[in-house]
C-alpha positions in Angstrom: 20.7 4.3 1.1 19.5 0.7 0.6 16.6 -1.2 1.8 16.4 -4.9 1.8 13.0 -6.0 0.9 11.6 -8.6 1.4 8.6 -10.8 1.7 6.7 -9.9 5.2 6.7 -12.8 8.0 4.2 -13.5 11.3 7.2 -11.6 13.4 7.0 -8.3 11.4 3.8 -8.2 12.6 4.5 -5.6 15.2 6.7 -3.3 12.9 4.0 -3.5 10.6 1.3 -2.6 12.4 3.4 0.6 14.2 4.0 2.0 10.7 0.5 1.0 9.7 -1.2 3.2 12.8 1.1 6.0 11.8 -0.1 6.2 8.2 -3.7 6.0 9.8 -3.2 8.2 12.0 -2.6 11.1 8.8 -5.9 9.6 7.5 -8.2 10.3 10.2 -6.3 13.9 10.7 -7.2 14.8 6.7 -10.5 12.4 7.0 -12.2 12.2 10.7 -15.4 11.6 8.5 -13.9 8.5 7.0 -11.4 7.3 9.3 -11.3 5.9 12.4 -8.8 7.2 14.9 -5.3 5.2 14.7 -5.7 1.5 15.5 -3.7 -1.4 15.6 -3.7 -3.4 12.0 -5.9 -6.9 13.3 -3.7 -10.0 13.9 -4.9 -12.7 12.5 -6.3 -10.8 9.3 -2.3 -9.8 8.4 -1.5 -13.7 9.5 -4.4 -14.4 6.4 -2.9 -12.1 4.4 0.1 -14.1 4.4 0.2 -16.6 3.1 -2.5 -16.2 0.3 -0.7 -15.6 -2.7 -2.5 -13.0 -4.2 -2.1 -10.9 -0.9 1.5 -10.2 -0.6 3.5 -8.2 1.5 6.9 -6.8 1.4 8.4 -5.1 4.0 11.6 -2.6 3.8 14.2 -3.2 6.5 17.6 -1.7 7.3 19.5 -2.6 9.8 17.0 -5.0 10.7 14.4 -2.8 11.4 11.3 -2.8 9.5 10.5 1.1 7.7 8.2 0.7 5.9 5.2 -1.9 3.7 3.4 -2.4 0.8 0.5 -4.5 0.7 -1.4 -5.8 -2.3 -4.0 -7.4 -3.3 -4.3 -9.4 -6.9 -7.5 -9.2 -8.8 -9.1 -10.6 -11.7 -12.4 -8.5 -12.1 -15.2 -10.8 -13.3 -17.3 -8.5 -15.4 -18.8 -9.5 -19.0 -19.1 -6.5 -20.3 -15.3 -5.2 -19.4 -12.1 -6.7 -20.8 -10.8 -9.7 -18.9 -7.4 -8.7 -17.1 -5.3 -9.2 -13.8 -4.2 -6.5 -11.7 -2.6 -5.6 -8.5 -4.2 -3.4 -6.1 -2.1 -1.4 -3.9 -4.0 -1.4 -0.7 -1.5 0.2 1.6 2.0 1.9 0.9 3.5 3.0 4.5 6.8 4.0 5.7 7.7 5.2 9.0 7.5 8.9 9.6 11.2 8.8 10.3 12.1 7.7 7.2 9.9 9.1 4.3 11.3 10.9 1.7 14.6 8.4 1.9 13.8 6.3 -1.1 12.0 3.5 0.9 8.3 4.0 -0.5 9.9 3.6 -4.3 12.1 1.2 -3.1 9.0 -0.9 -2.0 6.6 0.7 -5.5 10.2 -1.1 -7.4 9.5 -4.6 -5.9 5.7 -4.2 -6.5 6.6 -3.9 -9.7 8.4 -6.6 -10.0 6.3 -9.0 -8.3 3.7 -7.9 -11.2 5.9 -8.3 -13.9 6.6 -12.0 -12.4 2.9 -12.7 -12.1 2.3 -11.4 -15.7 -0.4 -9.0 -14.4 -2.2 -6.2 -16.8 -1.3 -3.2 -14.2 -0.6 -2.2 -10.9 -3.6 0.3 -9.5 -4.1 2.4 -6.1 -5.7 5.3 -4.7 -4.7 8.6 -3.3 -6.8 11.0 -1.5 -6.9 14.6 -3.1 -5.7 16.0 0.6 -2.7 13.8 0.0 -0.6 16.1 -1.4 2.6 14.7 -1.1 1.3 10.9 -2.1 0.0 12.4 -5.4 3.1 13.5 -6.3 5.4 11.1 -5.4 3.0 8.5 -7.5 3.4 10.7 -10.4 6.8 11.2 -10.3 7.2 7.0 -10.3 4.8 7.1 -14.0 1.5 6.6 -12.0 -1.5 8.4 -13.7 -5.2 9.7 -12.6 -7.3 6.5 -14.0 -10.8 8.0 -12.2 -12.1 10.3 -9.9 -14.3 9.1 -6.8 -16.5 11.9 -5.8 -18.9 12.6 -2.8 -21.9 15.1 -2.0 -22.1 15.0 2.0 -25.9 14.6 3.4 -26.7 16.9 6.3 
């Protein structure tokens, strides 16, 4: 199959935010510590998020309908004592639960990609949960590699 993606607009915002609470949903079933029950993504923050340039969006649409997102955030870490580079941050990678396994989530990891390779950024980063079995491996099967571990130690 093929996606079209595409930059997101203001009248995804509903698609977006359906796949979003889906996604969300799986986090506070693996993570009820961490994450909130499913809510709807905020409004006006996704309206901000457009159009800043180093917040992009892409949505993948068939048919029309929106299946899935990828939302990123560019950064340039300001630390003297690290080397100076730009990077994109992959804050959210969903795709509806109708749709996963399809080819839509690489489709959408593609056009990250590119939108790096056109920004002349240093490397694309994200995080996975360990309890995210099936994320892990798709991310390693697209080249993605373990960069660091976050670890906890929960007080009682």
């Amino acid at each position: 199959m093929s996606w079209k993606i595409r930059p997101a607009k203001a009248e995804d915002y509903h698609a977006v935010a359906r796949v979003q609470q889906q996604v969300a949903q799986l986090h506070h079933n693996w993570r009820p510590d961490v994450y909130c029950p499913a809510k709807q993504y905020d409004k006006t923050r996704y309206e901000e998020l457009l159009v800043n340039p180093d917040t992009p969006i892409f949505v993948a649409e068939q048919d029309g309908q929106v299946q899935g997102y990828a939302m990123l955030r560019v950064i340039t870490p300001q630390n003297p004592v690290m080397v100076q580079r730009s990077y994109a941050h992959v804050e959210d990678l969903c795709v509806d639960e109708t749709c996963r396994k399809q080819g839509v989530g690489e489709a959408l990891m593609r056009a990250v990609e590119d939108f790096a390779r056109q920004r002349k950024l240093d490397a694309i980063e994200l995080g996975v949960w360990e309890c995210n079995k099936a994320a892990r491996k798709f991310y390693e099967r697209l080249g993605y590699t373990t960069q660091r571990r976050g670890l906890e130690i929960k007080i009682s």
